[in-house]
VORO-656545 format. One record per residue: residue in three letters; y, z, x of N, C-alpha, C in turn. Coordinates in pm, whole numbers, plus 50000, padded with zeros to 5 digits. Atoms other than C-alpha are relative to their C-alpha. Layout:
REM VORO-656545
AlaYZXYZXYZX
...
This chain:
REM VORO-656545
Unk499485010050089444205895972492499494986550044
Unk500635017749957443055857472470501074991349954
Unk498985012049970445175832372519499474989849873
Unk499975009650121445355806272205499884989750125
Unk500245014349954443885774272316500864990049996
Unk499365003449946445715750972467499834984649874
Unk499665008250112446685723772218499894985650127
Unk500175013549944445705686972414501204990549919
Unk499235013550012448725660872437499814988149920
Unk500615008550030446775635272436498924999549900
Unk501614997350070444185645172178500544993549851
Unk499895013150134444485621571846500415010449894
Unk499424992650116446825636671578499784989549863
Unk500635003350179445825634671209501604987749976
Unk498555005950078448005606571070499934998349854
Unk499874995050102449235616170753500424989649927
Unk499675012250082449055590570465501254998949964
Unk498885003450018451915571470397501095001450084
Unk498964998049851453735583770752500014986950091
Unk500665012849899453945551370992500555010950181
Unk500434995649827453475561871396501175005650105
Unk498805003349946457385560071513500585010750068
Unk498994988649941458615595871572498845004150095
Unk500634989449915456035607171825500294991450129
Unk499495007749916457145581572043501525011050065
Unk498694992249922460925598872141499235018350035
Unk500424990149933459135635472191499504996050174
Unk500715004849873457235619972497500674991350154
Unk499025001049916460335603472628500705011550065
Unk498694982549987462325642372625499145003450148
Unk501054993149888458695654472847499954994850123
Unk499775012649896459255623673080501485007050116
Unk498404999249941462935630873110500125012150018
Unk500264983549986462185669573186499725000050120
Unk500864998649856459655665173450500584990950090
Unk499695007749904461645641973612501345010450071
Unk498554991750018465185662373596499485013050136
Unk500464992049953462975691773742500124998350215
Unk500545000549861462085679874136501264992350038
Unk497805004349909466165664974173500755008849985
Unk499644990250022467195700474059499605007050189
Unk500684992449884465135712974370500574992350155
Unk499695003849886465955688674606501395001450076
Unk498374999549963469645693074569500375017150078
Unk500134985949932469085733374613499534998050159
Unk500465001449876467125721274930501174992550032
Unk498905001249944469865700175057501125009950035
Unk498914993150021472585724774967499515012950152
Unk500754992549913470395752875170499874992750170
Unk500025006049833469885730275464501314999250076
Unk498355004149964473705718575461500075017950008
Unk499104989249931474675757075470499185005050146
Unk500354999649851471905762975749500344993050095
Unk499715012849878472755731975964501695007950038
Unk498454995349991476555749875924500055007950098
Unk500264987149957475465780676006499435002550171
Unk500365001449899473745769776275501124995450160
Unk498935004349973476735753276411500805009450045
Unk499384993549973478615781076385499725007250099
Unk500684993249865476155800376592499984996450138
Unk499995005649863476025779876868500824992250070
Unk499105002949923479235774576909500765016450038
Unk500164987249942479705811776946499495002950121
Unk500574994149833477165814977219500234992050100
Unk499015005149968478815788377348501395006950113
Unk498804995849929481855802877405499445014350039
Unk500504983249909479945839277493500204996450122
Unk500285001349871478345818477786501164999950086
Unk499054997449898481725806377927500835010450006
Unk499304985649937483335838777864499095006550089
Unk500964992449866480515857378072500794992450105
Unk499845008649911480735827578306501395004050052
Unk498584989849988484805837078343500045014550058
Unk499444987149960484375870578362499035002050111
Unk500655001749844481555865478643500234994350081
Unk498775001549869483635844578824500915009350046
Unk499164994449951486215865678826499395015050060
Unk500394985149902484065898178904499264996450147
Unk500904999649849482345879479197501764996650130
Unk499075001449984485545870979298501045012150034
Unk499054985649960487185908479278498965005050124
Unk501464991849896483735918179452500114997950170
Unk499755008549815484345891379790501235008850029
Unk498764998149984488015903079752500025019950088
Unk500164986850013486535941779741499325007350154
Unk500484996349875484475937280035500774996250166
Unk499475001449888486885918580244500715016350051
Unk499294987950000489345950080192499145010350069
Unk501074988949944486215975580252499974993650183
Unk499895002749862485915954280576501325002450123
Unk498934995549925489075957680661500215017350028
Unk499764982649987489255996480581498605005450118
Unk500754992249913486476002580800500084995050141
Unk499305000949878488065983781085501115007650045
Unk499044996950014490786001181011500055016050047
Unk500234980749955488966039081031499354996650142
Unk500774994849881486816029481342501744995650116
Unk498344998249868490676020281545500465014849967
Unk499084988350033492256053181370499115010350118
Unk500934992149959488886070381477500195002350142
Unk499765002349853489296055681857501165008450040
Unk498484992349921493106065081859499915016550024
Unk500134988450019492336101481737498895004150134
Unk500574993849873489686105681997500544998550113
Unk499215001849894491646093682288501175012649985
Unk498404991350005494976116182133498845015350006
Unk500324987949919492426146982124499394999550140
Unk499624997149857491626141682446500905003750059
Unk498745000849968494866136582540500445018550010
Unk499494986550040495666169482374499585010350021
Unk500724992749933492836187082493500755003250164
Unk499915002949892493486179782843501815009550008
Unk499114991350031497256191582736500185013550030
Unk500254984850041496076223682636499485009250102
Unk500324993349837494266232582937500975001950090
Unk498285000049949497416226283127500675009349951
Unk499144986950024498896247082929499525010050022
Unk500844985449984496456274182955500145005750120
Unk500125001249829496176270583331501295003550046
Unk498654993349985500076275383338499955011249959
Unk499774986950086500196300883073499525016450128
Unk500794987249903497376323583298501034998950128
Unk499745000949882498926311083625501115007149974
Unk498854998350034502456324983491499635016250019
Unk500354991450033500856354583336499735011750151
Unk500524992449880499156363683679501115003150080
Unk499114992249942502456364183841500795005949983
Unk499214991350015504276380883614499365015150002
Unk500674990150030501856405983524499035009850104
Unk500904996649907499996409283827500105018350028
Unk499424988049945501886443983954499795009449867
Unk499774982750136501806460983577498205003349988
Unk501004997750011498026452183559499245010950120
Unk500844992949894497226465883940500865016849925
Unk499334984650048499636497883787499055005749918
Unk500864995750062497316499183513498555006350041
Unk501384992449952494006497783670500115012050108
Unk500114989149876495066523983988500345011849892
Unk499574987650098496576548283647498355005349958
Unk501324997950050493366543683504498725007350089
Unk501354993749930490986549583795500415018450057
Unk499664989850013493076580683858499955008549935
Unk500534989850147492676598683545498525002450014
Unk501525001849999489116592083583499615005850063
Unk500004988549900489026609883881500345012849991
Unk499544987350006491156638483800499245005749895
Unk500634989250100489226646383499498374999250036
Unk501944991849989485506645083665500615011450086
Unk499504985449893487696669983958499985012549891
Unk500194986350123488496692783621499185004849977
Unk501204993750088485236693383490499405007550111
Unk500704994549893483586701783818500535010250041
Unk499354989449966486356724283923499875012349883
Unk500044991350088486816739583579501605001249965
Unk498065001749992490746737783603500234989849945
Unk499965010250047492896716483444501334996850078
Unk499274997949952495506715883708499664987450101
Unk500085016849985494446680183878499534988349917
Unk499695007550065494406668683567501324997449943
Unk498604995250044497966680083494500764987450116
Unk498905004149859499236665383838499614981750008
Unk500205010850023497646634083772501004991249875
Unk498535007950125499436627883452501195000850047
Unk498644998849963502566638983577500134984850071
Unk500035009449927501776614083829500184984349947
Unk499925011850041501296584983625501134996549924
Unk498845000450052504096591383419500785000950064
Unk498935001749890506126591683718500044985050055
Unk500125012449964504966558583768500454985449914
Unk499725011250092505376542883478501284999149951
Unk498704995650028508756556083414500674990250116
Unk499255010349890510116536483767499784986650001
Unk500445010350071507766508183605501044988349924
Unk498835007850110510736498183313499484990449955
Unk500635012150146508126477383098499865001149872
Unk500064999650136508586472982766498405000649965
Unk501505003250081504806466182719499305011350067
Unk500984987249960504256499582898500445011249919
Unk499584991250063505776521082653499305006049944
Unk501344990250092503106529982419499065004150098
Unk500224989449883501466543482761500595007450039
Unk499224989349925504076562682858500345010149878
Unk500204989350113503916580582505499025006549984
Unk501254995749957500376586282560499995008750074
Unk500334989149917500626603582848500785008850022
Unk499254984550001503476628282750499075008249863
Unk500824986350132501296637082424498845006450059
Unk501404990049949498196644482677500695007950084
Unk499664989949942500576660882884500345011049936
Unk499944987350073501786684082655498835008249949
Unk501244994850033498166691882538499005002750045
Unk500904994349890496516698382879501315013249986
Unk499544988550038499496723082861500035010649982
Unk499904994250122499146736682561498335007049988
Unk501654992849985495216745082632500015013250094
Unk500174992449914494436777382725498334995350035
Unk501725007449948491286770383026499975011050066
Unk500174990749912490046795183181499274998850147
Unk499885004749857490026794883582498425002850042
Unk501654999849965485936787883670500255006750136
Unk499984991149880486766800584023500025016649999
Unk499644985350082487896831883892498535004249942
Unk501054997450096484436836683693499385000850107
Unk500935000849928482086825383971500515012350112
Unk499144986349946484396856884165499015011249952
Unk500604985150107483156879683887498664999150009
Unk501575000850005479736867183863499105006350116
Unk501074995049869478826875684238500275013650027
Unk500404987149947480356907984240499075005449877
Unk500794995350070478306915083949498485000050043
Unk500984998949936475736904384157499505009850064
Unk499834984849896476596929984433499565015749901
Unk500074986850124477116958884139498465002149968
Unk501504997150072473426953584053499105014350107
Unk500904989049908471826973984368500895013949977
Unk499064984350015474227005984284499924999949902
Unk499934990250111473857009183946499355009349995
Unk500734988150030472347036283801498794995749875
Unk501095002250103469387034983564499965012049919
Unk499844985450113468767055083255499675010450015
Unk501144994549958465827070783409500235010950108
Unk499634993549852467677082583747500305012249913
Unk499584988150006467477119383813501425003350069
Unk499344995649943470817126983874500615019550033
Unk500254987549967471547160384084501405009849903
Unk499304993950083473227185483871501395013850108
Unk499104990849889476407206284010499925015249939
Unk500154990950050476717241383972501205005949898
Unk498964994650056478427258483721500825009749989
Unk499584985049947479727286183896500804997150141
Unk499785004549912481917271984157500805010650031
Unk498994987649948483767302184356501104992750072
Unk498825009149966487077293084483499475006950181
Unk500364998049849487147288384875500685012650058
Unk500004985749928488427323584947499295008349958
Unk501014991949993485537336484787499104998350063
Unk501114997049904483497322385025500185002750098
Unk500014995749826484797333385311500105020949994
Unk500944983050043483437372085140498585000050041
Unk501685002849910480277379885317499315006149899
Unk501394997450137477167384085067499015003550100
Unk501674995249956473787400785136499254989749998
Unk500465014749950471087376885255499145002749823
Unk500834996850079469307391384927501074992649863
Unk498395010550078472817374584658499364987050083
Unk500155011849948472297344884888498804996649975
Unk500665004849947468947340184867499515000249808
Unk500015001650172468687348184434500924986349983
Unk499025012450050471807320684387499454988050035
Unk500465009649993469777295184570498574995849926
Unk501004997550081466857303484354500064995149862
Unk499805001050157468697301284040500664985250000
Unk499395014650022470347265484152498944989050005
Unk501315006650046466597254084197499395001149933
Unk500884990150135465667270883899501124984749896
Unk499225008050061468677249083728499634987750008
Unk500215013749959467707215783894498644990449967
Unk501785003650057463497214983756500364996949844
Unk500535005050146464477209983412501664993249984
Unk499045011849995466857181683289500224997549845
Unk500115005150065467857178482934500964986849966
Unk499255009249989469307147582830499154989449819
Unk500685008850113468957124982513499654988350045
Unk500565013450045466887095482469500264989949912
Unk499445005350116468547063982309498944988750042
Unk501065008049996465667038982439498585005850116
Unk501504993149971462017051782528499524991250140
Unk500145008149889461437021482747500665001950135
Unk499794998849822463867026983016500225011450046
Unk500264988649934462987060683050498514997850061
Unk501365004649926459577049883094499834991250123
Unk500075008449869460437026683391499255009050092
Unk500524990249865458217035283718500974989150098
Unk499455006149820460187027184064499774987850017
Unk500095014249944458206993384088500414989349884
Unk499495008050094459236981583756501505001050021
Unk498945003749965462796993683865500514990050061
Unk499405005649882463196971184161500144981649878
Unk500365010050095461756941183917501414995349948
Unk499205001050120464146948983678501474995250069
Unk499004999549946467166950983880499824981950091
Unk500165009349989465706917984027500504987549898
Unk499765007050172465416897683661501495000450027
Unk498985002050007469046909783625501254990150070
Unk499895010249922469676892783939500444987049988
Unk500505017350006468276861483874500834994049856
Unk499095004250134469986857583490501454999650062
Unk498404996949984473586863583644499914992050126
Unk499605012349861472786836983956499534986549887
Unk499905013450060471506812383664501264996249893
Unk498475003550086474596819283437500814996050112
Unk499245009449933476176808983744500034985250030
Unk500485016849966474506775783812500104992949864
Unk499625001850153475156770783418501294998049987
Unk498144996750015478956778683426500154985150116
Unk499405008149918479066753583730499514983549978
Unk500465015350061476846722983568500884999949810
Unk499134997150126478996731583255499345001949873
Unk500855001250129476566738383029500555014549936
Unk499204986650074478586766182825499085010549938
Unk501144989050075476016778782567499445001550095
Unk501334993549920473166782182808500975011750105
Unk499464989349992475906805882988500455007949954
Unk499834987550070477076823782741498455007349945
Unk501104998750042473346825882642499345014450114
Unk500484992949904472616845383003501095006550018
Unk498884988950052475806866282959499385007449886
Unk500204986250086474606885082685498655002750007
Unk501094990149961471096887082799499955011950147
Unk499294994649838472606901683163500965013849896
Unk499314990050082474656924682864499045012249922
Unk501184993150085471556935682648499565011550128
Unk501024991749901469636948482978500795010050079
Unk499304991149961472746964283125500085013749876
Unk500054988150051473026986382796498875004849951
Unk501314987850026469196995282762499395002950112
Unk500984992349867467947001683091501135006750084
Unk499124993849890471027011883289501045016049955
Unk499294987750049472967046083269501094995849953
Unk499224996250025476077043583049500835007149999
Unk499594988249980477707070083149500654996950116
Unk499485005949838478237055183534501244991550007
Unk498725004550033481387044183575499664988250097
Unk500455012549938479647012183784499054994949884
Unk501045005750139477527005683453501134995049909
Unk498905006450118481017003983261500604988250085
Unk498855011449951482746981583497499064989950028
Unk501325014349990479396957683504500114995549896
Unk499915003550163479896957483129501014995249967
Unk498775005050006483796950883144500024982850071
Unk500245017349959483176920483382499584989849895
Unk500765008250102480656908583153500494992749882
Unk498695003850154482876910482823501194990550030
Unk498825008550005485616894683021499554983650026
Unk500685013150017483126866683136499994992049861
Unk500085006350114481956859982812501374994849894
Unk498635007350040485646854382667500604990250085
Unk499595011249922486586834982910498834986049992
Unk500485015849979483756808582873500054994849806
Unk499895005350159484606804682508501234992450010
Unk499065011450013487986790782609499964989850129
Unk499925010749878486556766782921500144987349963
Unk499935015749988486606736282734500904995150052
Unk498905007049924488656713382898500534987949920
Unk499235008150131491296691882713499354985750070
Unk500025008949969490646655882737501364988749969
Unk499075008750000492706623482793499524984249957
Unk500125017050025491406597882567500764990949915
Unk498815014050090494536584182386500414991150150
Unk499395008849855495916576982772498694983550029
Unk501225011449924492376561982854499664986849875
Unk499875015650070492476539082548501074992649956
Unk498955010649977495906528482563499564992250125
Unk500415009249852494806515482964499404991149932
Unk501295015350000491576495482806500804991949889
Unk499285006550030494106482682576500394989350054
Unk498515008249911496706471882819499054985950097
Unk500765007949901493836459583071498554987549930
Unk500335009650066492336440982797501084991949935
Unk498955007450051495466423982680500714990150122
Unk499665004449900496326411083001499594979349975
């Protein structure tokens, strides 16, 4: 679009016949009195604008104003709680290093106390107690004794006499703080008792005559001499016979005596020769002197172990039948039951009531 040309103010208007000049005059006053009106319109907006900024301004900075001396106030007064905060802190930590001092001096104090007391307490202790403790330790080393004597012996009969013993002691004692010992050693007394043990003296008895028994047995092998079976009563021999009767009957008893029957229940110890006998009967020996040295270091199995090999060799190489083969075999059987009940009771409720007592001291 184009803009219509701009019509000039000043540009010479047609004057129209018979019009005279007069009215274009007041238009030009109105344009006057316009453009003037215009820039006192503006200035008053600018005043008005300044007057509320200059206000405004006013207002503001009497605000920060009063911010500053409130801060100011309240930083006085916090430097002020602060001096106040540290005197106090100064004081409280004069206050913990005296408490601190007193407390170390009073545990000293109290330390030092305590030792004292301790030092009484023991010193007291030692003389009241002195006599129940030496009671204790001489009970104690006694038992100790009587039961290595048991084991070695095999008996339990100075272990018996020992308890009795101590319980005889502790009974004339009358300490309350020995009581639960003196219950101790009626429950091990009743239960050395109450054990059947079998008497090791007694065994090592049996063992050596079994020893002895060995050179007289009989072996499977032995020819033994056969009797006759025709025995005449002694008033028939005092009937006189022909030397020719006498001399057939001794014929027919060496006729009897060359042949031998007999059953075979092992091949081997018929097969023995003489030098394997002596051997053998040796071996047997030697097993029935180490089940002894076994029975007496207490090693149980490894004797019952040489008990029934000392049993085996008696019933395959030796005659059964020999009434010194049965009573080698009876020993034997009674050995071997008897080391099944050798254990020997022990006394360790007594022996740990003592480490009790002799630790409580």
């Amino acid at each position: 679009m184009t803009a219509a040309p701009a019509t000039d103010s000043t540009a010479p208007q047609d004057v129209v016949p018979g019009q005279v000049g007069e009215p274009a005059a007041p238009q030009a006053s109105d344009a006057v009195r316009a453009s003037s009106v215009l820039p006192r319109a503006g200035l008053v907006v600018l005043a008005v604008l300044a007057t509320v900024a200059l206000v405004t301004t006013l207002l503001l900075w009497q605000k920060v104003v009063n911010m500053q001396e409130q801060l100011a106030r309240q930083s006085a007064e916090a430097q002020s709680v602060s001096l106040e905060a540290r005197a106090m802190a100064r004081q409280a930590v004069e206050v913990t290093q005296q408490t601190t001092a007193r407390a170390a001096v009073l545990e000293a104090r109290l330390g030092e106390v305590a030792l004292q007391r301790s030092q009484l307490d023991e010193l007291m202790q030692s003389l009241s107690r002195s006599r129940d403790e030496n009671l204790v330790v001489d009970i104690e080393a006694a038992l100790r004794l009587a039961q290595q004597q048991a084991q070695l012996t095999g008996s339990v009969e100075p272990l018996l006499a020992s308890l009795k013993s101590a319980e005889q002691r502790v009974a004339r004692a009358a300490q309350p703080r020995l009581g639960l010992l003196q219950r101790a050693l009626a429950r091990d007394i009743d239960r050395v008792k109450s054990a059947s043990v079998s008497d090791t003296p007694s065994m090592l008895v049996k063992l050596d005559e079994l020893v002895r028994l060995t050179d007289d047995l009989a072996l499977a092998n032995a020819a033994q001499p056969v009797r006759s079976r025709t025995e005449k009563p002694r008033a028939a021999a005092s009937v006189p016979q022909k030397a020719w009767q006498s001399l057939l009957g001794m014929a027919l008893n060496e006729a009897r005596n060359l042949v031998r029957v007999s059953e075979i229940t092992a091949p081997e110890a018929v097969l023995l020769s003489p030098q394997q006998s002596f051997f053998l009967r040796e071996n047997l020996k030697l097993t029935l002197l180490n089940a002894r040295l076994t029975l007496l270091s207490r090693q149980m199995e490894a004797a019952r172990a040489d008990l029934r090999s000392a049993e085996e060799m008696l019933k395959k190489y030796f005659d059964a039948q020999s009434r010194k083969t049965q009573t080698a075999l009876a020993l034997l059987q009674q050995l071997q039951q008897q080391t099944r009940n050798l254990q020997l009771p022990r006394v360790d409720d007594t022996l740990a009531v003592l480490a009790t007592a002799a630790a409580g001291r």
